[in-house]
C-alpha positions as CSV (number, residue, x, y, z in Angstrom):
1,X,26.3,31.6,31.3
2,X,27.2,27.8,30.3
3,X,29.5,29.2,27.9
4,X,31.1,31.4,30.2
5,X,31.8,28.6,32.9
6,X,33.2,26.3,30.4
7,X,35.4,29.2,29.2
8,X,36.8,29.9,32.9
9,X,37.2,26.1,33.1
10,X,39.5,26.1,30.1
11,X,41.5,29.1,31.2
12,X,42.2,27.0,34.8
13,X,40.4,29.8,36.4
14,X,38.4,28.9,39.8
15,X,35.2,29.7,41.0
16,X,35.2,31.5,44.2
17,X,34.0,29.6,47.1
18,X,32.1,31.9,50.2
19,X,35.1,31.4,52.7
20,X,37.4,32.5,49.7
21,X,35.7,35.8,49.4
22,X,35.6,36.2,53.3
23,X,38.4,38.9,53.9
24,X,39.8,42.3,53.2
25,X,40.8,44.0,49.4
26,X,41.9,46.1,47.7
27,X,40.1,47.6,44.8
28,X,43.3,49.1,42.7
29,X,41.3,49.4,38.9
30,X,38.0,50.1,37.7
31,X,36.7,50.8,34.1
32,X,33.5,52.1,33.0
33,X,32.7,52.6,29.0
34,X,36.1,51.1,28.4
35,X,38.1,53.6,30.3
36,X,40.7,52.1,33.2
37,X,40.9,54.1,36.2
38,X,43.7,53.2,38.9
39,X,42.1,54.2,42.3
40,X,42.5,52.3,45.8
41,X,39.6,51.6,48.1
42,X,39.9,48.8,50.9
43,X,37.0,47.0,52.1
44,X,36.1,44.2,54.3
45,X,33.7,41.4,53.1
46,X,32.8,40.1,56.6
47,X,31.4,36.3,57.2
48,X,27.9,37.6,57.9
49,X,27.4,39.0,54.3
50,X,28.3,42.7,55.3
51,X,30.8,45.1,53.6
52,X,32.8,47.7,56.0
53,X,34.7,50.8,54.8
54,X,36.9,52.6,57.1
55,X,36.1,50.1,59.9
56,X,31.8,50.8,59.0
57,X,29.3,48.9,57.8
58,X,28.4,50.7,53.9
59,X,26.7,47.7,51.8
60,X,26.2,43.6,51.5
61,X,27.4,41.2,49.3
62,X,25.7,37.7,48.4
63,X,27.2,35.2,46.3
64,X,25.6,32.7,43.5
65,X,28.3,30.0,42.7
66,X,25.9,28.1,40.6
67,X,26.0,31.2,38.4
68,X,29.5,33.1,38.8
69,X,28.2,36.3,40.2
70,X,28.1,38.4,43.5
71,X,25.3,40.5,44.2
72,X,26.7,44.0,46.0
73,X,24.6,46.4,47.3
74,X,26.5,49.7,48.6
75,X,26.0,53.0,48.3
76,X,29.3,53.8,47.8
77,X,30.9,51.7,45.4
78,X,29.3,52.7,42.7
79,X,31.2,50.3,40.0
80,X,30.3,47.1,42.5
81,X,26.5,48.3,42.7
82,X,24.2,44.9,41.7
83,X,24.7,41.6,40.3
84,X,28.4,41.5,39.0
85,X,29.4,38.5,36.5
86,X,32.7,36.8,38.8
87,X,35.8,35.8,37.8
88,X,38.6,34.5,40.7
89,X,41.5,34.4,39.7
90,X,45.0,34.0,41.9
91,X,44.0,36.1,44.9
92,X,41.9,38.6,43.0
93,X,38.5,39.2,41.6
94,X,37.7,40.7,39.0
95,X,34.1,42.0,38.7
96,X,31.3,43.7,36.0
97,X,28.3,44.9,37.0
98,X,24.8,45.0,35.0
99,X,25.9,48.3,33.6
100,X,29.3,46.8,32.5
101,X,31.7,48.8,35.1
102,X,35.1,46.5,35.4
103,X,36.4,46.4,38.6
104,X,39.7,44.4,39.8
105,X,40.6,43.6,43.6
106,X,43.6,42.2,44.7
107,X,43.3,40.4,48.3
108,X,45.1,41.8,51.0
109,X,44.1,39.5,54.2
110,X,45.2,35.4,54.7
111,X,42.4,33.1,53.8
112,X,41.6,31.5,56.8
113,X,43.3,28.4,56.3
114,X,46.5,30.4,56.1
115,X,46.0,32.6,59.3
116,X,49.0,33.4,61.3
117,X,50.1,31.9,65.0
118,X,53.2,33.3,65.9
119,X,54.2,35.5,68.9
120,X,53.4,38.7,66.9
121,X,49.9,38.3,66.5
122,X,47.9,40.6,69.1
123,X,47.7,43.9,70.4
124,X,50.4,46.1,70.8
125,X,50.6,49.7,73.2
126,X,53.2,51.9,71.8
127,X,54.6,52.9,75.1
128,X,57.9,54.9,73.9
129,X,58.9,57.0,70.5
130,X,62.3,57.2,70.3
131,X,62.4,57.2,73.9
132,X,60.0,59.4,74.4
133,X,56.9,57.8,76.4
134,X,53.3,57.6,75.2
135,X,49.9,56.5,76.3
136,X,47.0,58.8,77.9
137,X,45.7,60.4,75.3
138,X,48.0,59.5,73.0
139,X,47.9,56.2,73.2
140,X,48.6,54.3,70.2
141,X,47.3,50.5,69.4
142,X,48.2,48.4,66.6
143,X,46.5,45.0,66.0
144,X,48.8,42.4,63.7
145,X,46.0,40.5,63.4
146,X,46.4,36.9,62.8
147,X,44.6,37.4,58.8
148,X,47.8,39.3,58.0
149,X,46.4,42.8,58.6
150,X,47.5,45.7,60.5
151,X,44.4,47.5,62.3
152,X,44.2,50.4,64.2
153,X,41.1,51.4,66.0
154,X,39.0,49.1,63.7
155,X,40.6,50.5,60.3
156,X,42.9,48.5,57.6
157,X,46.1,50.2,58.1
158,X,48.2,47.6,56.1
159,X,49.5,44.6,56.0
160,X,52.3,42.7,57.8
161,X,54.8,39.5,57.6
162,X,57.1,38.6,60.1
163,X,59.9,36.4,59.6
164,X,61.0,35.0,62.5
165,X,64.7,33.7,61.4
166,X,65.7,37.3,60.7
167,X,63.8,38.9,63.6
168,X,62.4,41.4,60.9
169,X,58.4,42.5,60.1
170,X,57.7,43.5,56.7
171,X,54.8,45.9,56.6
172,X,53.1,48.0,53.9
173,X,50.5,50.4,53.0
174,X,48.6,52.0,50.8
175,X,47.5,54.6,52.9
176,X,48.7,58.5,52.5
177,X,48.6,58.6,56.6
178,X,50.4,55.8,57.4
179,X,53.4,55.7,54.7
180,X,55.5,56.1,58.1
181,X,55.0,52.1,58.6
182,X,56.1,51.5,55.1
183,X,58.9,49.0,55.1
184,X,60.9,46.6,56.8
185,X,61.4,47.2,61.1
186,X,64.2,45.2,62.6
187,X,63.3,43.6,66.2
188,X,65.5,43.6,69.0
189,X,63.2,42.4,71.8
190,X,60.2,40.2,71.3
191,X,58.5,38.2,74.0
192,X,55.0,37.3,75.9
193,X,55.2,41.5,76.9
194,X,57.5,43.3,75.2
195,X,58.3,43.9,71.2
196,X,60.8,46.5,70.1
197,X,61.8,47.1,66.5
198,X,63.1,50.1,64.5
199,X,61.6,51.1,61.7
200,X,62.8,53.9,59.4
201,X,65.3,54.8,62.0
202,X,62.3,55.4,64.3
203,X,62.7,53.3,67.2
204,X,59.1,52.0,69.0
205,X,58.5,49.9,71.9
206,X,55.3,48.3,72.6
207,X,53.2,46.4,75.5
208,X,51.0,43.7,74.3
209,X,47.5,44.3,75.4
């Protein structure tokens, strides 16, 4: 293990700290016996040590800095499953568990430090569709959450940046559901109340919650 840390120290790689593992990712590769597999599962490693998928709790996670490795327990993630060796490595980790599955996340949320504060971040009502009016039953909410994340009804939709200058929000998914909010909407009203954008020549107006 000495080896291994002074290896990582001579590749300019860091170890992660807790609050850098804190946040939502994206597993995109895993390998077992050698063999790369590209899938996509998003999970949540919450401050309290707990592991969500699909907005529920399925599993833990416990690091050991002293010795590069994170302890998962889920009955789920399979490839993650026990005391994975660590390497962090700009805004992923990379991960192999005692039975030497390889697994690669890329972060998706803002580390804390790096949260949002603009007039964006909150909860939006879609109230019309193209003109068409909503809410009732099918009442839609969308969280831009302050991490960088879009949520709806406790899920990781995607993620979202808004650039202010040229009124626009860039948003994207990896979700076969949601490839409607793909892309880049174009605001024409944003205040304390209201936001209106288009977005894939869908127009949408919200109320913020």
């Amino acid at each position: 293990m000495a080896a291994l840390l002074l290896l990582i120290a001579a590749q300019g790689v860091s170890i992660a700290q807790s609050t850098e593992i804190e946040g939502v990712w994206n597993m995109y590769e895993t390998s077992f016996a050698g063999e790369p597999e590209e899938v996509s599962v998003t999970m949540t490693f919450t401050s309290n040590g707990r592991i969500l998928l699909g907005g529920q709790e399925n599993g833990s996670w416990k690091l050991n800095q002293a010795e590069s490795t994170l302890t998962i327990e889920s009955d789920l993630l399979m490839t993650l499953e026990g005391e994975c060796a660590l390497v962090f490595e700009k805004g992923e980790m990379h991960l192999t568990n005692p039975e030497e599955a390889y697994s690669k996340l890329r972060r998706l949320s803002l580390q804390i430090d790096q949260e949002y504060t603009n007039e964006l971040v909150g909860e939006w009502e879609v109230k019309k569709i193209n003109g068409e009016s909503y809410g009732g039953e099918r009442s839609i909410v969308i969280d831009y959450n302050k991490n960088g994340i879009i949520y709806q009804r406790g899920i990781v939709v995607g993620t979202w940046k808004y650039d202010k200058k040229a009124q626009t929000i860039m948003q994207k998914t990896e979700r076969s559901d949601s490839e409607e909010m793909n892309g880049e909407a174009s605001i024409s009203q944003l205040d304390d109340a209201q936001l209106v954008y288009e977005l894939n020549g869908v127009q949408l107006r919200f109320q913020k919650q």
